[in-house]
Backbone of each chain as ProteinMPNN parsed JSONL, in Angstrom:
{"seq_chain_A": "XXXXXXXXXXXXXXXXXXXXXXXXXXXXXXXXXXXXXXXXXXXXXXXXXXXXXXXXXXXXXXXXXXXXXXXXXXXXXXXXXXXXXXXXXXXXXXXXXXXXXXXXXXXXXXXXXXXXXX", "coords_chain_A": {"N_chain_A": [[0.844, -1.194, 0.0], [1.934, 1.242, 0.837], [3.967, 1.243, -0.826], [2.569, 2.057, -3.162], [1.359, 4.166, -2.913], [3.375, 6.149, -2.907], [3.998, 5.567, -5.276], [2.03, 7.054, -6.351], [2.153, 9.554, -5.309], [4.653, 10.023, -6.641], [3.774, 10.404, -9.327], [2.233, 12.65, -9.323], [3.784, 14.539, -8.294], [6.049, 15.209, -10.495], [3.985, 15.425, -12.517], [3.319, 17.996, -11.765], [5.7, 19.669, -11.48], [5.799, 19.039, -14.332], [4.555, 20.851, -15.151], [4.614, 23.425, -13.982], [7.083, 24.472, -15.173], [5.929, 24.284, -18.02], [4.299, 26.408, -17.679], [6.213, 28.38, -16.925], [7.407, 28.657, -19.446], [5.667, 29.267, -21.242], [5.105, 31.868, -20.361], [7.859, 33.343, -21.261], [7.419, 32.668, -23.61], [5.262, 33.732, -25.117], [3.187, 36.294, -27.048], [1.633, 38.721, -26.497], [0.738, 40.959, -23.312], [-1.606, 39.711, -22.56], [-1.786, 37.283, -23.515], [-0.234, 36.389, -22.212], [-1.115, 35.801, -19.39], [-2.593, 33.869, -19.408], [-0.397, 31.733, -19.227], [0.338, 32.099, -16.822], [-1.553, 31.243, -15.439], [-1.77, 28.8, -15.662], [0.65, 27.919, -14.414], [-0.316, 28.611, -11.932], [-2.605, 27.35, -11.599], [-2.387, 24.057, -12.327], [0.35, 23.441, -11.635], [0.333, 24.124, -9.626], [-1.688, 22.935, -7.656], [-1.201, 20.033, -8.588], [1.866, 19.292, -7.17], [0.894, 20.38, -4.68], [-0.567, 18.207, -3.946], [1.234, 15.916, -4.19], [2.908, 16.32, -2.595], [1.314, 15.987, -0.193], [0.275, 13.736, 0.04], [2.496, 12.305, -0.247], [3.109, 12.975, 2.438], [1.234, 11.903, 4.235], [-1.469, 11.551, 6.442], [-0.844, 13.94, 8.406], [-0.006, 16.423, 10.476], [1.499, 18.052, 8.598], [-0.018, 17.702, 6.162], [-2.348, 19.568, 6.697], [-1.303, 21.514, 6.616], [-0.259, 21.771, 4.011], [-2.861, 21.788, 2.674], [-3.546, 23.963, 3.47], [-2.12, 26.091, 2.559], [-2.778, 25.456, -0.168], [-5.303, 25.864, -0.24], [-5.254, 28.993, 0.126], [-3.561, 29.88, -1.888], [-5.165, 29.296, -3.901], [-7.355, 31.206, -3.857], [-5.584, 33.337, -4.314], [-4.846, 33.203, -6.351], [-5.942, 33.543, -9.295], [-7.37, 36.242, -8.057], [-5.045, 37.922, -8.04], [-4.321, 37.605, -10.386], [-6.391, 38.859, -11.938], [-6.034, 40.993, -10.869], [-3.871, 42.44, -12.18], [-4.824, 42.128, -14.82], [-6.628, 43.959, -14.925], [-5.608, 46.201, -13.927], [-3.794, 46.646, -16.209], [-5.477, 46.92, -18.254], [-6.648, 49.057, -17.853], [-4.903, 50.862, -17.625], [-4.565, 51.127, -20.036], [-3.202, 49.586, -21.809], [-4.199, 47.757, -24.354], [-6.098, 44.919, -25.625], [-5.278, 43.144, -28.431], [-7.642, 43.134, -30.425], [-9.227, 42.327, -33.616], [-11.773, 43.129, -34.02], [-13.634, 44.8, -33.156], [-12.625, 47.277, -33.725], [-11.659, 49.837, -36.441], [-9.016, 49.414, -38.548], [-7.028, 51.126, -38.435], [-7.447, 52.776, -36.535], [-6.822, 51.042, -34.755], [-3.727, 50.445, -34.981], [-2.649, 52.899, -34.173], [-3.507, 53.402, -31.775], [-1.555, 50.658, -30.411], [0.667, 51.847, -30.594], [0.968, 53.876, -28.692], [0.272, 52.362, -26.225], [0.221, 51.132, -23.142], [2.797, 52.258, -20.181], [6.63, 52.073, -20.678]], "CA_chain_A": [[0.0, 0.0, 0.0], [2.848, 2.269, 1.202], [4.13, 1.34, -2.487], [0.964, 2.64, -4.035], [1.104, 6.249, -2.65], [4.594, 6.836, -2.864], [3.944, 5.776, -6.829], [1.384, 8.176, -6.877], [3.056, 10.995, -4.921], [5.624, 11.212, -7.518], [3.574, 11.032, -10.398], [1.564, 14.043, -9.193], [5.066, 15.602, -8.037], [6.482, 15.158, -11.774], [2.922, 16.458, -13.234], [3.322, 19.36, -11.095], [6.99, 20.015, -12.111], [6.371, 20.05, -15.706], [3.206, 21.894, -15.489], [5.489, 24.775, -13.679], [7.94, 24.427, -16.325], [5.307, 24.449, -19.083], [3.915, 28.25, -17.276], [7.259, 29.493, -17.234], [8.063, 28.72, -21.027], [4.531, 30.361, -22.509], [4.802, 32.959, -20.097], [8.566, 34.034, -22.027], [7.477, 32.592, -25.38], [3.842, 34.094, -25.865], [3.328, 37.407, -27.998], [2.022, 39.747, -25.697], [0.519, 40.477, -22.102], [-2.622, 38.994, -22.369], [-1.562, 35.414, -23.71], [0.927, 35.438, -21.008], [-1.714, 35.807, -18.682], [-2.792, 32.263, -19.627], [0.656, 30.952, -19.008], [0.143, 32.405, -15.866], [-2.439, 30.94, -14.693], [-1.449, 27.453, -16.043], [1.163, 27.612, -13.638], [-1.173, 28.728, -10.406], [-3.727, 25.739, -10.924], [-1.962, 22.873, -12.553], [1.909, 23.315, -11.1], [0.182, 24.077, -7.873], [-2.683, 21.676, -7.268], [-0.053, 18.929, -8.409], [2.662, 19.554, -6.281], [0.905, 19.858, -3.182], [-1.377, 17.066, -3.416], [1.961, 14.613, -4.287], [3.793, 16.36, -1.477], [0.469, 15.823, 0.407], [0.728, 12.461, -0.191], [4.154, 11.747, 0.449], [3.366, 13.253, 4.134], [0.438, 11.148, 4.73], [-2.414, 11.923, 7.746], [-0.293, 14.164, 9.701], [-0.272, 18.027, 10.435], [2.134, 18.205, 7.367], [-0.946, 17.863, 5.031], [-3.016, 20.355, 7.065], [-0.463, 22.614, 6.612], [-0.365, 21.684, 2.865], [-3.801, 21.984, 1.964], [-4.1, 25.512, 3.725], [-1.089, 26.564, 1.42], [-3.293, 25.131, -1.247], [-6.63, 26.895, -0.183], [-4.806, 30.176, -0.113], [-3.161, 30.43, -2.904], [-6.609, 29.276, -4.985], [-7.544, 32.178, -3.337], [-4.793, 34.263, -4.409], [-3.986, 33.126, -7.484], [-6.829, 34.195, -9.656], [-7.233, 37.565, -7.698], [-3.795, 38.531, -7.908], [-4.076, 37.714, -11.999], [-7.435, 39.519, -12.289], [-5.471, 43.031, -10.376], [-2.715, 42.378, -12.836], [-5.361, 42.661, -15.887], [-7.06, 44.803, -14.867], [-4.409, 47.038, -13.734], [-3.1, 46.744, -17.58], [-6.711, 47.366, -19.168], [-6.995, 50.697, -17.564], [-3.958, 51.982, -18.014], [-4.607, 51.632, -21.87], [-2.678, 48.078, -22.909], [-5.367, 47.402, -24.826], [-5.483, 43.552, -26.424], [-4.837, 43.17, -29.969], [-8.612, 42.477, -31.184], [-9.462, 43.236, -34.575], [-13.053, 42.576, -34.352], [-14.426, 45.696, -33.08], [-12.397, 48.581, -34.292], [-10.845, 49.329, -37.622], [-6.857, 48.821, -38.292], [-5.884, 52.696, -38.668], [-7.375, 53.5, -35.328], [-5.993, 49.814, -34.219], [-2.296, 50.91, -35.479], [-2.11, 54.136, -33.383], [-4.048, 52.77, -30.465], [-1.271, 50.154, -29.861], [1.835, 52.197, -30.306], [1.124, 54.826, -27.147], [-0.652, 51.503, -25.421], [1.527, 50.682, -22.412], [3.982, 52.933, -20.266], [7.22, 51.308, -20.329]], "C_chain_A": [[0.887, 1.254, 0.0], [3.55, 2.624, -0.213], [3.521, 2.421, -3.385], [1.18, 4.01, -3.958], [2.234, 6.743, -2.767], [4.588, 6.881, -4.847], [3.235, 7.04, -7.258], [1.431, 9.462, -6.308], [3.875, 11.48, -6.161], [5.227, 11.229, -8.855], [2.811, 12.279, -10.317], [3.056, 14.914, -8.847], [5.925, 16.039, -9.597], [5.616, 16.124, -12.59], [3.13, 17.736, -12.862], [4.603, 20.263, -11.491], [6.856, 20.258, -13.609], [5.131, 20.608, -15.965], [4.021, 23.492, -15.295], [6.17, 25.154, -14.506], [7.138, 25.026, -17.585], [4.774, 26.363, -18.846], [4.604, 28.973, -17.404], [7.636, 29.862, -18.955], [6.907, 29.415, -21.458], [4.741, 31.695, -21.506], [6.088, 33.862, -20.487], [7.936, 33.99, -23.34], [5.93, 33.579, -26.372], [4.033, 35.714, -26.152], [3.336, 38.352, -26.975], [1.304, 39.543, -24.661], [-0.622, 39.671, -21.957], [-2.617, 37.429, -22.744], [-0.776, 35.345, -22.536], [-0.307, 35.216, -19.63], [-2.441, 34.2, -18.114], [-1.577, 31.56, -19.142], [0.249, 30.891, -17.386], [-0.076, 31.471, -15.152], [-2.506, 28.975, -14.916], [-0.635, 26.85, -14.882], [0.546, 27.776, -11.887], [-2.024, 27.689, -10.36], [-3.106, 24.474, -11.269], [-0.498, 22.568, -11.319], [1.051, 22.918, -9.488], [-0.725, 22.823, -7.139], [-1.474, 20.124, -7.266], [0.963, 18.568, -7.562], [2.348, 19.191, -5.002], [0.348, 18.672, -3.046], [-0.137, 15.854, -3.821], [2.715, 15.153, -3.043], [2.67, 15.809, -0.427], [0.692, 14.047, 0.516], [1.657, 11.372, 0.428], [3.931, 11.903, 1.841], [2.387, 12.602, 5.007], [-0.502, 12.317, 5.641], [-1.854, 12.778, 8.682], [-0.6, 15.842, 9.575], [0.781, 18.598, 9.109], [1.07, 18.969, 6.096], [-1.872, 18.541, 5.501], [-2.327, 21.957, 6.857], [-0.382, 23.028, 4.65], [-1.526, 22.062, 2.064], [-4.532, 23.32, 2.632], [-3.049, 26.211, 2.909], [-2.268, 26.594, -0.025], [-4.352, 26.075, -1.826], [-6.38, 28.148, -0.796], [-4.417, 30.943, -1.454], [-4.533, 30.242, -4.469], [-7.031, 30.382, -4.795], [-7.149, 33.432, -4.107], [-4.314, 34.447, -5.867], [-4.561, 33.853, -8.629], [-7.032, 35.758, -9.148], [-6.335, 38.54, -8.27], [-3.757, 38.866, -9.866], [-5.003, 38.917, -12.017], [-6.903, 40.734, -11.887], [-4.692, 42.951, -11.824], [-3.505, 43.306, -14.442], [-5.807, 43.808, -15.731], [-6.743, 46.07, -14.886], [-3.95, 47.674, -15.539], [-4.188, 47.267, -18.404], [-6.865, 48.836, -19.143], [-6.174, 51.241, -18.026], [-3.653, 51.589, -20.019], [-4.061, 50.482, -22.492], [-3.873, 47.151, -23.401], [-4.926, 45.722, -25.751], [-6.353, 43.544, -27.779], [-6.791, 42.481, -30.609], [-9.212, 43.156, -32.145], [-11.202, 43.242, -34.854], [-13.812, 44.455, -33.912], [-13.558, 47.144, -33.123], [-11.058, 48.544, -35.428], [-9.285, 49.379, -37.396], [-6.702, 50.223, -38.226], [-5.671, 53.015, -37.036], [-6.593, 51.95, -34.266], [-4.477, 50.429, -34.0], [-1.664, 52.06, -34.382], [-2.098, 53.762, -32.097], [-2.544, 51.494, -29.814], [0.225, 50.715, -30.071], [1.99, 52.809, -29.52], [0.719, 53.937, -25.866], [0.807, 51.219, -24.584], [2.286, 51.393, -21.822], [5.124, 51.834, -20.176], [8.192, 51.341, -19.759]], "O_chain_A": [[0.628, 2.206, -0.737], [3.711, 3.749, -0.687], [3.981, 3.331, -4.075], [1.164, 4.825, -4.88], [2.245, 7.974, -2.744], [4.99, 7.804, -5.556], [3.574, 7.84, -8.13], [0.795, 10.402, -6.785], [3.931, 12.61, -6.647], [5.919, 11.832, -9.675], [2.771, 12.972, -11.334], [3.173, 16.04, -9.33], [6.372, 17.179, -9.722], [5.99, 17.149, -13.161], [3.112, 18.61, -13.728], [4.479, 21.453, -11.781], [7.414, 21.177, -14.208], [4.761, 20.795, -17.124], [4.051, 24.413, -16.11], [6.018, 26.341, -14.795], [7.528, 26.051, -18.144], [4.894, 27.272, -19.668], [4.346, 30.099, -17.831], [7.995, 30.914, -19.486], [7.196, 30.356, -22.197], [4.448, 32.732, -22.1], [5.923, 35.06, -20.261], [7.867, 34.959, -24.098], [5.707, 33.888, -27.543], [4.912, 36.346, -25.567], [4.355, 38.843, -26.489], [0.936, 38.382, -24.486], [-0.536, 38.823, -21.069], [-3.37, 36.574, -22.277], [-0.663, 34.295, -21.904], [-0.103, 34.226, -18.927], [-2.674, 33.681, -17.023], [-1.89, 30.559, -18.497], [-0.085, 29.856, -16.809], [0.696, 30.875, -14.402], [-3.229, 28.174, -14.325], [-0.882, 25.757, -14.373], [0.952, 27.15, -10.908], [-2.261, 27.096, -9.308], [-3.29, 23.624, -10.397], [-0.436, 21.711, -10.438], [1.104, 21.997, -8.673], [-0.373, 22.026, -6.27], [-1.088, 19.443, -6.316], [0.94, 17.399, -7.175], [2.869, 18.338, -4.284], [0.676, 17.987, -2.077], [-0.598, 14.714, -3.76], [3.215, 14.246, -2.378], [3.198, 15.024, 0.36], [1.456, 13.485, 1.301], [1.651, 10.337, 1.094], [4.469, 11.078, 2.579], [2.49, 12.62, 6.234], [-0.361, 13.539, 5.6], [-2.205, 12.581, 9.845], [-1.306, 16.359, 8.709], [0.615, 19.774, 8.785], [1.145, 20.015, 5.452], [-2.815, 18.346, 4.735], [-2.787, 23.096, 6.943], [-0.43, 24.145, 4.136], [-1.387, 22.576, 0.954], [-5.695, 23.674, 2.436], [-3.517, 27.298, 2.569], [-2.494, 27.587, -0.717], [-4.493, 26.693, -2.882], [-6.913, 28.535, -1.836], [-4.741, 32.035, -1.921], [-4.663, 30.838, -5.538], [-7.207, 30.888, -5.904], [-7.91, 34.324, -4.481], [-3.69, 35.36, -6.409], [-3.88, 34.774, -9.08], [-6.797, 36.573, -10.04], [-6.616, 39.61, -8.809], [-3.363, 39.867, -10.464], [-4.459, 40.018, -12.109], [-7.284, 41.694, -12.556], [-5.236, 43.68, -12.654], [-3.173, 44.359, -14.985], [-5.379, 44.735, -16.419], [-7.28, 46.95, -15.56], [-3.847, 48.847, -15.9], [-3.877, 48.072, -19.282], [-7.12, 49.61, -20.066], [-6.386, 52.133, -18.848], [-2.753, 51.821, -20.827], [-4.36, 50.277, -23.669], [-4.311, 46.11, -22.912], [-3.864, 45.447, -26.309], [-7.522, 43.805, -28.064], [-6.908, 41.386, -31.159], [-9.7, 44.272, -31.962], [-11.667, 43.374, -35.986], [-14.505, 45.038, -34.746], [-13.992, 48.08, -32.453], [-10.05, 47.838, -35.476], [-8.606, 49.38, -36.369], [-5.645, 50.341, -37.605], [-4.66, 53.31, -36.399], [-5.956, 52.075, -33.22], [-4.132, 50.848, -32.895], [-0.529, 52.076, -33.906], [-1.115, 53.731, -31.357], [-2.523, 51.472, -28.584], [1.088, 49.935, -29.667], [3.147, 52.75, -29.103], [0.744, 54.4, -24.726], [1.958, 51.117, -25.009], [3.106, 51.698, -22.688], [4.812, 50.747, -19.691], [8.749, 50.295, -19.428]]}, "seq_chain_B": "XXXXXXXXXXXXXXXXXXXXXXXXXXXXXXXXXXXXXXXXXXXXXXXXXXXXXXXXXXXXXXXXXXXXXXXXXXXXXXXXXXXXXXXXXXXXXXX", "coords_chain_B": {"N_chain_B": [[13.725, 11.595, -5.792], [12.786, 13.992, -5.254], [14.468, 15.451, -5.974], [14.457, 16.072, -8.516], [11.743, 17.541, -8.948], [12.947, 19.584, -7.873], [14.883, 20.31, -9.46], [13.218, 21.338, -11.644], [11.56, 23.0, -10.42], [13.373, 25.239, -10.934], [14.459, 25.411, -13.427], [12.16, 26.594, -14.267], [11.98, 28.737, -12.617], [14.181, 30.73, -13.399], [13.476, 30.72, -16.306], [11.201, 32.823, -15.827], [12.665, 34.897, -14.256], [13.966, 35.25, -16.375], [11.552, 36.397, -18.417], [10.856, 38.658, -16.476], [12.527, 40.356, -16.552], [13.058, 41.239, -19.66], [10.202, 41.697, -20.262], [8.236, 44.051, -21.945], [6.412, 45.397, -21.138], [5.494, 47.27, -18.385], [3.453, 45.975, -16.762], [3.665, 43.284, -17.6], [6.138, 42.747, -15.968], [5.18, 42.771, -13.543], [3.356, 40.204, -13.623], [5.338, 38.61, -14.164], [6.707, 38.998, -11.585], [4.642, 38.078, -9.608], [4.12, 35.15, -10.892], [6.891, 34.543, -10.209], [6.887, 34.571, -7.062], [5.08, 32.897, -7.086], [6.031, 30.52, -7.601], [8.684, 30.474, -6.046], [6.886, 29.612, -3.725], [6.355, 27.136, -3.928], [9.255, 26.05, -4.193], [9.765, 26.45, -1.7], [8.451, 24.608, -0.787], [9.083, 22.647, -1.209], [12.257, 22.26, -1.242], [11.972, 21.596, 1.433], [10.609, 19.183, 1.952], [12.785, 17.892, 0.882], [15.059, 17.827, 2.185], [13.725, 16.668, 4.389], [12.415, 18.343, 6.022], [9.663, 19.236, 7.349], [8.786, 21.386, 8.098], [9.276, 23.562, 7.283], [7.181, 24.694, 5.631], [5.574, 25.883, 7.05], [7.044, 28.841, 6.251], [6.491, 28.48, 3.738], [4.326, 29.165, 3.399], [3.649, 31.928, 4.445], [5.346, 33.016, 2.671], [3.511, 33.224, 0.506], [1.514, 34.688, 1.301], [2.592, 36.839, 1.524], [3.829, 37.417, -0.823], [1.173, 37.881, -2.045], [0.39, 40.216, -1.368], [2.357, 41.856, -1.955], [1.799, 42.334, -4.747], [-0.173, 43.593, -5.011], [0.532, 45.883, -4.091], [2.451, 46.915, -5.299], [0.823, 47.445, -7.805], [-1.412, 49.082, -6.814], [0.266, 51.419, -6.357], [1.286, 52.16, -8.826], [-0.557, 52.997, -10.092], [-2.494, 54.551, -8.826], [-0.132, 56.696, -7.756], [0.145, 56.843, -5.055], [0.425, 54.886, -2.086], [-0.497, 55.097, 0.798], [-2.9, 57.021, 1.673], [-5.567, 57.815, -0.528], [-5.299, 60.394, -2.417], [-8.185, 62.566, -3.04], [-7.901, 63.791, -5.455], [-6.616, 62.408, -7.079], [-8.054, 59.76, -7.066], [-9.918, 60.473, -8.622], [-9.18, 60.417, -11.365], [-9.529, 57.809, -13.013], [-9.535, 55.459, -15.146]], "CA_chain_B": [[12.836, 12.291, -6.77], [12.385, 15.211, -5.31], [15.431, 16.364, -6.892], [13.66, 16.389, -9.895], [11.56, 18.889, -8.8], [13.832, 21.269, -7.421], [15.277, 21.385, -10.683], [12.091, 21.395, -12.689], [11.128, 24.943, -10.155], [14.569, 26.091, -10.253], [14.338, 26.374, -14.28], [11.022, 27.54, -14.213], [11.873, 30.673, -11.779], [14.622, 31.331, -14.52], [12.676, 31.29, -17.09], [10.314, 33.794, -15.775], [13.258, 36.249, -14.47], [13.997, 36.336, -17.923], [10.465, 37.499, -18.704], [10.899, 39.893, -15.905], [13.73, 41.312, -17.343], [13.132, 41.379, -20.804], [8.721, 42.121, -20.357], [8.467, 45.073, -22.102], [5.484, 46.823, -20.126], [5.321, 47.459, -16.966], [2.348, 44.721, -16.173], [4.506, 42.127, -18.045], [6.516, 42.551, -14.636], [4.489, 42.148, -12.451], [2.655, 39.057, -13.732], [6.612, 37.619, -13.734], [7.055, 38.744, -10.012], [3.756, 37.318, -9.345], [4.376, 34.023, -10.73], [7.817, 33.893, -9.738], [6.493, 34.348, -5.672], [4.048, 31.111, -6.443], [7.331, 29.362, -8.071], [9.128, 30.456, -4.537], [6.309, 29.077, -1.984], [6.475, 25.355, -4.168], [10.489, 25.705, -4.397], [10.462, 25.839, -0.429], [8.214, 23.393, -0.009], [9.685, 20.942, -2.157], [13.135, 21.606, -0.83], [11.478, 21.535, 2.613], [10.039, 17.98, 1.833], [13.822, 17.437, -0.175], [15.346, 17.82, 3.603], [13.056, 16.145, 5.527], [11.474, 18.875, 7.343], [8.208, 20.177, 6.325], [8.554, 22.956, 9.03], [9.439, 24.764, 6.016], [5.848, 24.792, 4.994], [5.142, 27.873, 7.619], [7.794, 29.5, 5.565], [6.313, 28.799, 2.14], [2.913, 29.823, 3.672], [3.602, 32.801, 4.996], [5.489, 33.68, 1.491], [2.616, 32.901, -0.335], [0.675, 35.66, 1.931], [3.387, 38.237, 1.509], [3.753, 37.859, -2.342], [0.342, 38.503, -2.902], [0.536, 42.033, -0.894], [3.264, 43.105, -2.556], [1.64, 42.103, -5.891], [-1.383, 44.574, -4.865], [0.658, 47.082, -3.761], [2.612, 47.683, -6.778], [-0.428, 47.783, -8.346], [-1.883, 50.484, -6.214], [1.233, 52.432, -6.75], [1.547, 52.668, -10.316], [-1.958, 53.072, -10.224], [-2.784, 56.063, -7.966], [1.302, 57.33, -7.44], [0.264, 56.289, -3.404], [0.056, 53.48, -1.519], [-1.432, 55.323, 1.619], [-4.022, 57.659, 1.248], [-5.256, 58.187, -2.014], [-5.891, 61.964, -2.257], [-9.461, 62.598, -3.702], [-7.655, 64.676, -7.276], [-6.14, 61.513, -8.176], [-8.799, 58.933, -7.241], [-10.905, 60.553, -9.566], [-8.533, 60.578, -12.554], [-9.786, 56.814, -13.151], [-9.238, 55.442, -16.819]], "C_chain_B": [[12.639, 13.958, -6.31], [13.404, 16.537, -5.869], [14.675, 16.949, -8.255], [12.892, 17.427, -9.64], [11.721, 20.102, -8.564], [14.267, 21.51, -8.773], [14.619, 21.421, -11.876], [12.168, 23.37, -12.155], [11.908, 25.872, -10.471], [14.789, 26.57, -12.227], [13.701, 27.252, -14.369], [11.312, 28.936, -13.152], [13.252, 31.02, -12.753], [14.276, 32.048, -15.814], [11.724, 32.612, -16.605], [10.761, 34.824, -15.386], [13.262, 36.324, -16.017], [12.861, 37.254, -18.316], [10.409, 38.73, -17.429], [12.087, 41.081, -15.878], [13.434, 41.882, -18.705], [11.466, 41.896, -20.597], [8.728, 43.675, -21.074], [7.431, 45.606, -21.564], [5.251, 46.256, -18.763], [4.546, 46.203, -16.111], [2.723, 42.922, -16.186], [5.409, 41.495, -16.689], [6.34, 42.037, -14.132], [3.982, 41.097, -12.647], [4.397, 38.309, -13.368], [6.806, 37.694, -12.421], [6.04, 37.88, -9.865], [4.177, 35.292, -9.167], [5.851, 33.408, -10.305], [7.477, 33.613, -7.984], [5.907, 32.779, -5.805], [5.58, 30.373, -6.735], [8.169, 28.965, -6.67], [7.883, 29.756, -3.395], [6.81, 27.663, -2.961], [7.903, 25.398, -3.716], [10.414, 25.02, -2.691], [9.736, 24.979, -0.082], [8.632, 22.036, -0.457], [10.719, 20.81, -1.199], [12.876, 21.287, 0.758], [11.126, 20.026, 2.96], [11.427, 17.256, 1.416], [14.677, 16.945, 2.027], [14.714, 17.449, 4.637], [12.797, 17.013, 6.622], [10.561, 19.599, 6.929], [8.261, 21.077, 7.227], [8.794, 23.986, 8.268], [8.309, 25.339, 5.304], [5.045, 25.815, 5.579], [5.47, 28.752, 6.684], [7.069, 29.984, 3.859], [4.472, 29.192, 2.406], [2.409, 31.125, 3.729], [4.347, 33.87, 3.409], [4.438, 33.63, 0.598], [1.807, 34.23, 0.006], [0.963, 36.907, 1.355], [3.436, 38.894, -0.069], [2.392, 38.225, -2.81], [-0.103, 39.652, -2.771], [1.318, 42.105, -1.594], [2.515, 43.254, -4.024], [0.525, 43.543, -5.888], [-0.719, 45.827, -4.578], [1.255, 47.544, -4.506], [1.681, 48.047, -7.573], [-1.007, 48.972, -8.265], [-0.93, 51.458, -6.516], [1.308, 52.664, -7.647], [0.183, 53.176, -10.539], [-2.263, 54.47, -9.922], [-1.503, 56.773, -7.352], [1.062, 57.173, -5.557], [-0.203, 55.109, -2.998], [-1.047, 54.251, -0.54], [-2.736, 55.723, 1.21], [-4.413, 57.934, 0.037], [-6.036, 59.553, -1.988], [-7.319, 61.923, -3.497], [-8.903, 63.321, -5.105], [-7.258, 63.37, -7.774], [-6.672, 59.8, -8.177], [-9.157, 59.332, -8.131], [-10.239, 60.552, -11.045], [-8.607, 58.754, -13.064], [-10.1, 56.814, -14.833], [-10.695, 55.181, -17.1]], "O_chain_B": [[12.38, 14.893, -7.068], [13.291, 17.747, -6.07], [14.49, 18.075, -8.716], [13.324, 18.468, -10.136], [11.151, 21.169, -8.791], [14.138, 22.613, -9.304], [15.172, 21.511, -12.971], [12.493, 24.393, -12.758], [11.61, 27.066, -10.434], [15.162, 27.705, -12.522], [14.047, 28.425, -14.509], [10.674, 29.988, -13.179], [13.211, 32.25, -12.746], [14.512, 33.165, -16.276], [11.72, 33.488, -17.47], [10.135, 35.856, -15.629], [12.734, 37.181, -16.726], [12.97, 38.464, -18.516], [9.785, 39.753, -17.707], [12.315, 42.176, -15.365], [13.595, 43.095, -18.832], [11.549, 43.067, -20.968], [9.428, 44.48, -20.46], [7.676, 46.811, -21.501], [4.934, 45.162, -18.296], [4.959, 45.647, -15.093], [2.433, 41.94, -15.504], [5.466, 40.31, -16.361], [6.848, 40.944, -13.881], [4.003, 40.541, -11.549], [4.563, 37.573, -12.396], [7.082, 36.639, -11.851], [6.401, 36.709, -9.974], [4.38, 34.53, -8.221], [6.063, 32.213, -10.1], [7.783, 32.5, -7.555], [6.103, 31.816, -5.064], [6.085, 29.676, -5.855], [8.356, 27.837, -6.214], [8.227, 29.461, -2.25], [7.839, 27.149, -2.523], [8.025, 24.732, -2.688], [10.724, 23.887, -2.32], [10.069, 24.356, 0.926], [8.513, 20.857, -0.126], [10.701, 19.884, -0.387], [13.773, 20.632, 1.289], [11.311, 19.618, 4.107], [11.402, 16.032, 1.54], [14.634, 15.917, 2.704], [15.038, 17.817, 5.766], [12.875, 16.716, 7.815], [10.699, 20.558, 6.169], [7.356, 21.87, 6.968], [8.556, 25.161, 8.546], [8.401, 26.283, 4.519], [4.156, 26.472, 5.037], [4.604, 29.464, 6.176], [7.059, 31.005, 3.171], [3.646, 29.429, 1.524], [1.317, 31.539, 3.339], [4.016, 35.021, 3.125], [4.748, 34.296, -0.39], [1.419, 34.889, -0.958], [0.215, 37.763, 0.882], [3.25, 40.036, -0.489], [2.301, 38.837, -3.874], [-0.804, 40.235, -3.598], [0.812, 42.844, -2.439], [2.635, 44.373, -4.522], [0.554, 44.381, -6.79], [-1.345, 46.864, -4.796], [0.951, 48.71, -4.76], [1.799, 49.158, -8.091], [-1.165, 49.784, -9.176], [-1.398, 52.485, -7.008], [1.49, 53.881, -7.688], [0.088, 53.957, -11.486], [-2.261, 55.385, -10.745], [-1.755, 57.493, -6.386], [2.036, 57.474, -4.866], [-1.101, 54.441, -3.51], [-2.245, 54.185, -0.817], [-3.537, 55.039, 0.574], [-3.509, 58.384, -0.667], [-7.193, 59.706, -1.594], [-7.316, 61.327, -4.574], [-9.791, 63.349, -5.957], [-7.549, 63.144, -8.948], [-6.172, 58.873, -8.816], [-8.815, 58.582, -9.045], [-11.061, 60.731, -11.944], [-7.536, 58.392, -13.552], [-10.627, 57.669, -15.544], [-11.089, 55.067, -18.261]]}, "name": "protein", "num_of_chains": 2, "seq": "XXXXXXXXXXXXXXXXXXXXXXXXXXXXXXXXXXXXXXXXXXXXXXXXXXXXXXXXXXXXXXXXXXXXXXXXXXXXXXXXXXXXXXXXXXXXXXXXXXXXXXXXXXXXXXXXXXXXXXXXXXXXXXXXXXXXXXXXXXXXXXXXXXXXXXXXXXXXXXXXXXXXXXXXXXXXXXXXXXXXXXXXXXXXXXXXXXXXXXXXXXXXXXXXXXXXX"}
């Protein structure tokens, strides 16, 4: 049995590792802020959920995993929030995202070269 | 194994200084601090779990808390030029 959970500790510890991995790489490789935003957030629910619940795991019934799954809570909490200031933050101050659907290209063109301080 | 994960987190918070180096606007930043803080609570609890002492798990708790104030408070600052009070001329200057 002890087998069993230690197998499946480290395949959730692995998932969780290259989920983190996978958040960090779109959040250099993607165009601009709003795709990264996705990377983001790839890495706050997958990396994270994974992680703790194989470290959870690994630590069994003890105050370890009480400790683990209030880490967990929190940052569900936090993680989303913290993105949603981030956008939001960026919407206002004018980094407007690239959609060509509701206004034409000229005023597009201008609109995203003053978009942004940097 | 849990090596493996230290040096899964330990690219991944590389990778994402880079994007917090290289981001070119301002927000780009902050989403890299952001996710580099979550990258820091897993790192210490991994290596916390790597060393056999999860007492490290206060540690990566309590960073978890801290990074997401600071995340808000840059925010507020670039936002309204104060953290404290926000003087009523430059609340109202809202985009």
């Amino acid at each position: 049995m002890q087998a069993v959970i230690d197998i499946l500790s480290w395949i959730f510890i692995i998932g969780g590792s290259f989920f983190a991995i996978v958040g960090a790489v779109g959040l250099v490789r993607f165009p601009d802020f709003w795709s990264r935003l996705h990377a983001v957030s790839v890495t706050d629910s997958a990396g994270v959920i994974l992680l703790i619940v194989g470290m959870a795991l690994q630590a069994g019934l003890t105050l370890v995993t009480v400790k683990l799954l209030l880490i967990l809570a929190f940052l569900f909490i936090t993680g989303p929030t913290s993105t949603h200031a981030v956008a939001n933050a960026a919407l206002v101050s004018g980094l407007k995202p690239r959609s060509s659907v509701d206004r034409d290209d000229a005023d597009a063109a201008t609109q995203d070269d003053k978009a942004g301080p940097t | 194994m849990f090596i493996l994960a230290v040096i899964a987190l330990f690219i991944a918070m590389v990778l994402v200084l880079i994007r917090l180096f290289v981001g070119p606007s301002l927000y780009d930043r902050v989403l890299a601090l952001n996710s580099f803080g979550t990258h820091t609570v897993l790192f210490i609890g991994v290596v916390g779990f790597l060393n056999g002492r999860p007492d490290f798990l206060d540690i990566a708790l309590l960073y978890a808390l801290i990074n997401f104030v600071g995340t808000i408070a840059i925010l507020k600052f670039f936002r309204y030029r104060a953290i404290g009070d926000v003087r009523r001329d430059t609340a109202e200057t809202d985009g």
